[in-house]
C-alpha positions as CSV (number, residue, x, y, z in Angstrom):
1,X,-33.7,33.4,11.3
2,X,-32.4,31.7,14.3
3,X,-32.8,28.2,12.8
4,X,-31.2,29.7,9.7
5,X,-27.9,30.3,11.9
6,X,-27.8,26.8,13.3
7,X,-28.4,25.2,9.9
8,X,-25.4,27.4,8.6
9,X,-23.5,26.3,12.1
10,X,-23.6,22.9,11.4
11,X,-23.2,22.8,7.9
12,X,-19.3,24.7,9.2
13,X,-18.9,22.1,11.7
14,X,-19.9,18.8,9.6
15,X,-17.4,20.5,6.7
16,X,-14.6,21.2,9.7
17,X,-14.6,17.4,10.9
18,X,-14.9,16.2,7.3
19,X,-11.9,18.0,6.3
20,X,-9.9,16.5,9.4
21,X,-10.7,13.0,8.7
22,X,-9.4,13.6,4.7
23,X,-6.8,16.4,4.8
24,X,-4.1,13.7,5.2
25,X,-5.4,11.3,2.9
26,X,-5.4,14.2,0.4
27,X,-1.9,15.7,1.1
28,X,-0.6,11.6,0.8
29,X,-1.8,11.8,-2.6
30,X,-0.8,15.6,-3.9
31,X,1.9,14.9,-6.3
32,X,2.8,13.5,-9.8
33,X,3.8,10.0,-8.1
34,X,2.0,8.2,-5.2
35,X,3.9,5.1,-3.4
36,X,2.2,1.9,-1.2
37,X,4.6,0.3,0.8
38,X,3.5,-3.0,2.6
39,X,6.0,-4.9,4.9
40,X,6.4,-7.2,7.6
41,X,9.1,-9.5,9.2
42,X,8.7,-13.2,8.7
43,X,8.7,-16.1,8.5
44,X,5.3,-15.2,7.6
45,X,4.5,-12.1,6.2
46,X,1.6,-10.0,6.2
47,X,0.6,-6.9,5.9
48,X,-2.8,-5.1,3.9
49,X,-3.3,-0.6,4.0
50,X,-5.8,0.6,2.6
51,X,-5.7,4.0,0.5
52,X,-8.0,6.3,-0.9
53,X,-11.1,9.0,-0.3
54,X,-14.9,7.8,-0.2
55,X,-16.0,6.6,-1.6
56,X,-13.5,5.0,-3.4
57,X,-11.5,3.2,-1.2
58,X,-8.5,0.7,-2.5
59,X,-7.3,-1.9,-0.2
60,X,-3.3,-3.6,-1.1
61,X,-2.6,-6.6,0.7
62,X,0.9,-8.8,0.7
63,X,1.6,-12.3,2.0
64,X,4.0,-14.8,1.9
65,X,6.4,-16.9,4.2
66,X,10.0,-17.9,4.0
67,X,10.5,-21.7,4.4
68,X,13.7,-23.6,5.5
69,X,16.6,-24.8,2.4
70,X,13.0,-25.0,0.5
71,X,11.3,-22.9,-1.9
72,X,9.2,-19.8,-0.1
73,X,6.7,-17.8,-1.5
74,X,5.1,-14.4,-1.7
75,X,1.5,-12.9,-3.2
76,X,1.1,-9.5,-3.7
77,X,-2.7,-7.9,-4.6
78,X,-3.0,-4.0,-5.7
79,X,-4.6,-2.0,-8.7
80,X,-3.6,-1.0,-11.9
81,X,-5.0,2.6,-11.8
82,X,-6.4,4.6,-8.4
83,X,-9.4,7.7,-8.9
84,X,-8.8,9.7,-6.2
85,X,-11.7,12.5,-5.8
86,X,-10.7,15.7,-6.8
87,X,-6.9,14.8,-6.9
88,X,-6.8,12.8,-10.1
89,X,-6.6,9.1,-11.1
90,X,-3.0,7.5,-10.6
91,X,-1.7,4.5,-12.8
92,X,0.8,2.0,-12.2
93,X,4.3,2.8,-13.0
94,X,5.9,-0.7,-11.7
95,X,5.0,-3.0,-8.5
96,X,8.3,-4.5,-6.3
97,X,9.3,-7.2,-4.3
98,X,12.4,-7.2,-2.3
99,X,13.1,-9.6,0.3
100,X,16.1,-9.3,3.1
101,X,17.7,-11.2,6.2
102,X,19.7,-9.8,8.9
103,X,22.7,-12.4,7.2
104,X,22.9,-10.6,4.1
105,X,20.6,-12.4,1.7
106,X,18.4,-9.8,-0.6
107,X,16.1,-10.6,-3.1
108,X,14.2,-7.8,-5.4
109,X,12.2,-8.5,-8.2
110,X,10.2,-5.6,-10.2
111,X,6.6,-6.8,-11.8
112,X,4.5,-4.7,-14.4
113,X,1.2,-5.6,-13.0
114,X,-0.6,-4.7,-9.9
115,X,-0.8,-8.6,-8.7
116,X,1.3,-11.1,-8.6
117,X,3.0,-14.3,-7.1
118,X,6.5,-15.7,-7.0
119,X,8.5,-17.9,-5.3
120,X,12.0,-18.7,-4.6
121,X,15.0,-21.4,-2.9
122,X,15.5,-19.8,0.6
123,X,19.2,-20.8,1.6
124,X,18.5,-20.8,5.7
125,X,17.0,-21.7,9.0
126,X,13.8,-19.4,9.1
127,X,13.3,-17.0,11.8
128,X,11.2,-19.3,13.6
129,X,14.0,-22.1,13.4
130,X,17.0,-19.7,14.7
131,X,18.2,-18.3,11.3
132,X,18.6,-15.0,10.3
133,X,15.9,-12.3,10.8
134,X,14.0,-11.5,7.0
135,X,11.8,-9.1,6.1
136,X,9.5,-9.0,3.3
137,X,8.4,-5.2,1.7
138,X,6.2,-4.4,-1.5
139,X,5.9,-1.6,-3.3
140,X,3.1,-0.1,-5.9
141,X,4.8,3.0,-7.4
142,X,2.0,4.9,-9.3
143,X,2.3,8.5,-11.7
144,X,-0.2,10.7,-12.3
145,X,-2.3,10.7,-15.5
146,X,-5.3,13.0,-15.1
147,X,-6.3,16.0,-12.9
148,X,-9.4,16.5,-10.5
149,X,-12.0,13.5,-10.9
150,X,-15.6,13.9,-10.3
């Protein structure tokens, strides 16, 4: 009996700590739409987050670097759909790019697929050379198309 009411004691405290660690990951992903955001300030750029529930675990990841009066670049790596456990599985609705500098300049670009590259004439000093501050974001913008996995 008294073995019996520790088994049942850490089975509570196993399920409490488990809960913790994914209630946020799971409230993150309750909804019809589910957004990654990436972003970093340049003139490289960087950034990876990694989304999910175990044991599926997705990881996005952007790059690229802003070069001076030459063409720069940018690479950005996601997933077409995302099976999150119990929540449902998420597609892609439409992947962006949009670059800015603190002189005005903007550059968006909207992409069908989960990966992609591009590049483009950047008209300034980079940051590293005295021009204008730019900073690089991504977006994956998923919807909902199925209920509770697994």
């Amino acid at each position: 009996m008294m073995m019996e009411d520790r088994a049942k004691k850490m089975a509570v405290l196993l399920f409490l700590i488990f809960s913790s660690m994914t209630a946020g990951q799971v409230t993150a992903f309750w909804g019809s739409t589910y957004d990654v955001v990436l972003s970093d300030s340049g003139p490289t750029f960087y950034d990876t987050e990694r989304v999910g529930l175990w044991p599926s675990y997705y990881t996005f990841r952007m790059q690229g670097e802003v070069n001076s009066y030459s063409t720069s670049w940018y690479e950005g790596s996601g997933y077409s759909t995302i099976a999150i456990i119990v929540i449902g599985v998420y597609a892609l609705d439409y992947a962006s790019v949009k670059l800015t500098n603190t002189a005005g300049f903007s550059l968006y670009r909207v992409y069908s697929q989960a990966s992609f590259t591009g590049s483009f004439y950047y008209p300034f000093l980079d940051d590293a050379d005295g021009g204008p501050r730019s900073t690089l974001t991504m977006q994956w913008h998923y919807k909902l198309i199925g209920g509770g996995t697994f």
